[in-house]
C-alpha positions in Angstrom: -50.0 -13.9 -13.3 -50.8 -11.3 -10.6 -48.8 -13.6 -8.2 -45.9 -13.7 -10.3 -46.1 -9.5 -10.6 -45.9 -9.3 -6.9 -43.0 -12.0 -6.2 -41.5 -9.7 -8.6 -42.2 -6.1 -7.1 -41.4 -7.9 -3.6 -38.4 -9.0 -4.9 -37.1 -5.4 -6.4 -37.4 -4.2 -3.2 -36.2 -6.3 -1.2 -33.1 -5.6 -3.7 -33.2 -1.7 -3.7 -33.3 -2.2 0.4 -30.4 -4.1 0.5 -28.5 -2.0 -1.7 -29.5 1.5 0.2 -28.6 -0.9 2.8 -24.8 -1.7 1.4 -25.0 2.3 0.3 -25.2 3.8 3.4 -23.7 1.3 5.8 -20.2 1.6 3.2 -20.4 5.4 3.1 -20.3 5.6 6.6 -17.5 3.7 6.6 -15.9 5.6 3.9 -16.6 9.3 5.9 -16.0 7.8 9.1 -13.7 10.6 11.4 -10.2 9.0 12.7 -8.9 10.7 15.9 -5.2 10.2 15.1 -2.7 13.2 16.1 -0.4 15.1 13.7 3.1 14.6 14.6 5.2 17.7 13.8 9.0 16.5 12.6 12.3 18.2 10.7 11.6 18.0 6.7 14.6 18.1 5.4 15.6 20.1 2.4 19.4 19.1 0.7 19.4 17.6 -2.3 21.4 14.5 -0.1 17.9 13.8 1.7 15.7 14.4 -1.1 17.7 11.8 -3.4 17.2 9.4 -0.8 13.3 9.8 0.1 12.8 9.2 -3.7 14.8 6.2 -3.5 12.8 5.0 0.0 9.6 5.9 -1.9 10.5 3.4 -4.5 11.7 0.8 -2.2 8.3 1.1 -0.1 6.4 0.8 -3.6 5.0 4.4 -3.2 6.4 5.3 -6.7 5.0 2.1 -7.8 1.2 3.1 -7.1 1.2 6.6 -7.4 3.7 6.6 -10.6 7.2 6.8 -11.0 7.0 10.6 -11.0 4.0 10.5 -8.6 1.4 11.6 -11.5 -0.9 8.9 -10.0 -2.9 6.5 -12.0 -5.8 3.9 -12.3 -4.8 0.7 -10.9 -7.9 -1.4 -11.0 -11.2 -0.7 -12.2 -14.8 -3.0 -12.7 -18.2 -1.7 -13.0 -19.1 -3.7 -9.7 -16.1 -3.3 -7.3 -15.5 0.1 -8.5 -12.3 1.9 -9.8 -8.9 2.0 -7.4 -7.1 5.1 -8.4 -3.8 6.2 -6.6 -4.0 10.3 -6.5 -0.7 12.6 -7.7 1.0 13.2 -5.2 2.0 16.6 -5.7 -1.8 18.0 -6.5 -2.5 16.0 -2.8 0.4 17.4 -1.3 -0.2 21.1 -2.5 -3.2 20.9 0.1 -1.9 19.4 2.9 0.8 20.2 5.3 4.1 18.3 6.1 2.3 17.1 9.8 -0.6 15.8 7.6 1.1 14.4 5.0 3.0 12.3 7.2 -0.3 11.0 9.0 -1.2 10.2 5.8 1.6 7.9 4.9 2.2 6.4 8.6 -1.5 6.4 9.3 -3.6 6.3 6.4 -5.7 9.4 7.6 -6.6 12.4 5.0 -6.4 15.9 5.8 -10.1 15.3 6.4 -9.6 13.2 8.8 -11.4 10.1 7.3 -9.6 7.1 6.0 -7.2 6.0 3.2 -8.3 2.4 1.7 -5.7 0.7 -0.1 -2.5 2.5 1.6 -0.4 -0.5 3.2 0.0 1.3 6.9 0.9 -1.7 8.0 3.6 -1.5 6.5 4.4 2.2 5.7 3.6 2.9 9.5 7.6 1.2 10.1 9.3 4.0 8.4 11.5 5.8 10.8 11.2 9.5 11.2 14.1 10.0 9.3 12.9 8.5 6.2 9.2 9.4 6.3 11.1 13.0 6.7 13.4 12.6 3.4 9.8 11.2 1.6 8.1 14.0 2.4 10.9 16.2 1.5 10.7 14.4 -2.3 7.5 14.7 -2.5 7.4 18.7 -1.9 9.8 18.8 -5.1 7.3 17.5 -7.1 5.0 19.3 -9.7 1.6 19.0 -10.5 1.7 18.1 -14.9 -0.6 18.0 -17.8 0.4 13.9 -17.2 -1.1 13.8 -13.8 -4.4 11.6 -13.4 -7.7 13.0 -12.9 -9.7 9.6 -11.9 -10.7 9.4 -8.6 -11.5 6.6 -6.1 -15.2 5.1 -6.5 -16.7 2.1 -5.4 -19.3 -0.1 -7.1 -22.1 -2.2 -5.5 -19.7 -4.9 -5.2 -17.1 -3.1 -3.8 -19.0 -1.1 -1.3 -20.1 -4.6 -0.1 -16.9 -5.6 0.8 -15.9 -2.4 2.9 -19.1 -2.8 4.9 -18.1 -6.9 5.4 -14.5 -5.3 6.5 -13.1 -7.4 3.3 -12.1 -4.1 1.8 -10.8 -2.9 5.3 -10.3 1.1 5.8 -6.4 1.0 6.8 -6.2 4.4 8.9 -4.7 3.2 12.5 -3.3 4.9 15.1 -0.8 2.4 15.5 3.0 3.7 16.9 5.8 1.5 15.1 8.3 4.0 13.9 11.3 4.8 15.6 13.4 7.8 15.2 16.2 6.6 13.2 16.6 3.1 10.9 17.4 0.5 13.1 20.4 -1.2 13.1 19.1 -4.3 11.3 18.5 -3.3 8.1 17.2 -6.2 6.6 14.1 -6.4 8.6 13.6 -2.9 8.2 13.2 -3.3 4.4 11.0 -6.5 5.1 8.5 -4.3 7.7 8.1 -1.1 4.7 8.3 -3.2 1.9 7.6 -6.6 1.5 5.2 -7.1 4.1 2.9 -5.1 2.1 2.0 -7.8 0.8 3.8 -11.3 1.7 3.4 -12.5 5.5 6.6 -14.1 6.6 5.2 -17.8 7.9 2.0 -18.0 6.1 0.5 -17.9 2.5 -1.9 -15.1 1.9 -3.7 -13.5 -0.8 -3.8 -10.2 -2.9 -7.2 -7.6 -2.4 -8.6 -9.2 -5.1 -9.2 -12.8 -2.8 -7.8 -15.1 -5.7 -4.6 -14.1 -6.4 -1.9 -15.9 -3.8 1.2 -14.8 -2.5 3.3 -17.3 -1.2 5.0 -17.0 2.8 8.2 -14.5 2.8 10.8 -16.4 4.8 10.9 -19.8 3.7 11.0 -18.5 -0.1 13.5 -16.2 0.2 15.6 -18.3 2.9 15.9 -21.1 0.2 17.0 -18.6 -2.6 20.1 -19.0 -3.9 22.1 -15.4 -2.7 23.0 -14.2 -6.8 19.8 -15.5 -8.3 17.8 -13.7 -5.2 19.7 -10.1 -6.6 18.3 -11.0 -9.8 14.7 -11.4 -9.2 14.9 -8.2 -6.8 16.7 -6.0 -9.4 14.9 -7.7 -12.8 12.1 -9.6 -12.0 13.4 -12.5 -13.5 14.0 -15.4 -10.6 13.1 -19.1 -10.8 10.8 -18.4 -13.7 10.6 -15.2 -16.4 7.8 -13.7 -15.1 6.9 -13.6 -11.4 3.8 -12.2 -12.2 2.9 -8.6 -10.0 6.5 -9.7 -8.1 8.4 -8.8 -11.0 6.7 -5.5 -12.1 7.5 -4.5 -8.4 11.1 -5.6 -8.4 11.6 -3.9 -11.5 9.7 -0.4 -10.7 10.5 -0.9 -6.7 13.0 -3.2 -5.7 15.5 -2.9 -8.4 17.5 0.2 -6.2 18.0 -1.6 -3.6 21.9 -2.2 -3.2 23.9 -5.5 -2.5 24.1 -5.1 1.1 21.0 -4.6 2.1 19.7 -7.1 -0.2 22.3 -9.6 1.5 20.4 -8.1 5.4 17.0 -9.1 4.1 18.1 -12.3 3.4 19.9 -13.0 6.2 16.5 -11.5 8.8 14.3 -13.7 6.3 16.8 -17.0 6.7 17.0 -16.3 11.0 12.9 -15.9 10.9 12.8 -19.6 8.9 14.9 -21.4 11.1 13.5 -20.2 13.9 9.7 -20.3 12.9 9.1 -22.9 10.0 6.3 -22.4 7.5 3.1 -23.5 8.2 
């Protein structure tokens, strides 16, 4: 019996190392200083520009984490990975200035300088200065609400684990990839700040969660039929009723996105298919 007590105790701490272990290792992850400059650029302020940073912020799926009014909400939350809670963007804003709110969207760096987790850089990091300009501008016209969302990012045991194992990656990077103004093709523009978010365009991937997959860009779209591609983008509806987490961001994201440059993406998606088959 005294054998089995010990195994026991040895065993408890062996568990409470390990997770002081996971603790610290992940919250030096999560506090971890990124040296990435603040870019000073024009903001503009016409209602023109404004109009159209809220309709690029809805494209980019900003509107479709941090709420269609940017009130923020809960997006995922489990007692062992831990709760994944976009903030509002006006009470963030309100603190920040326009130089660090747009190292925050191109970077995924706080004011604090530590990192963002969540925040598709990768992708956001692609929008020109012109339109991280006009985003910014919509969000200074926001206002902080009763509706606003006070939950705040937290990781469990579980989810601490997986920043320290890099699964849950910090995305601040000090990566250059804008250019001044949207480039003449628009079609892979939309593909770099929108749908490569998620979707890579030769290979299958997989959401944060590890399980859930998302099928290779180009060849899918390439093969779409051009009127029943609108469709899915604007309603969610494609091949099937329900795409799943596709058709919740076609219809809160996508859906503004007009004929033309629907018809680009398509036609960048279809060059990148013949030219580099699926794998």
């Amino acid at each position: 019996m005294r054998w089995i007590v010990r195994g026991l105790l040895a065993l408890v701490a062996v568990l409470l190392l390990a997770l002081v272990v996971v603790y610290a290792g992940s919250e030096w992850v999560i506090r971890k200083g990124h040296a990435v400059p603040l870019t000073e650029m024009a903001i503009p302020r016409d209602a023109a520009s404004i109009a159209e940073g809220a309709r690029v912020a809805r494209i980019a799926s900003c509107r479709d984490c941090h709420g269609a009014n940017g009130e923020g909400k809960v997006l995922f939350e489990d007692p062992m990975l831990g709760r994944i809670a976009s903030p509002p963007l006006a009470r963030a804003a309100a603190t920040m200035s326009d130089a660090e709110l747009v190292r925050a969207i191109r970077h995924g760096v706080k004011k604090d300088g530590s990192s963002l987790f969540i925040m598709p850089t990768h992708a956001l990091g692609h929008l020109s200065d012109q339109d991280v300009g006009r985003v910014v501008a919509w969000i200074r016209t926001l206002k902080a609400g009763p509706k606003d969302s006070q939950a705040a990012m937290s990781y469990g045991p579980v989810g601490r684990a997986l920043i320290l194992a890099g699964k849950l990656p910090a995305m601040a990077n000090s990566a250059k990839l804008a250019q001044p103004g949207r480039p003449a093709d628009m079609g892979r523009y939309v593909v770099d700040i929108a749908c490569t978010a998620c979707h890579k365009l030769h290979q299958q991937g997989f959401m944060e969660d590890g399980a859930t997959k998302v099928p290779a860009l180009a060849p899918m779209v390439a093969a779409y039929d051009p009127a029943k591609l609108k469709k899915l983008l604007r309603t969610g509806v494609g091949t099937k009723p329900d795409h799943g987490i596709m058709s919740v961001v076609a219809r809160e994201s996508f859906s503004v996105l007009t004929d033309p440059e629907i018809d680009a993406i398509q036609a960048y998606l279809k060059g990148e298919a013949a030219k580099a088959p699926a794998q």
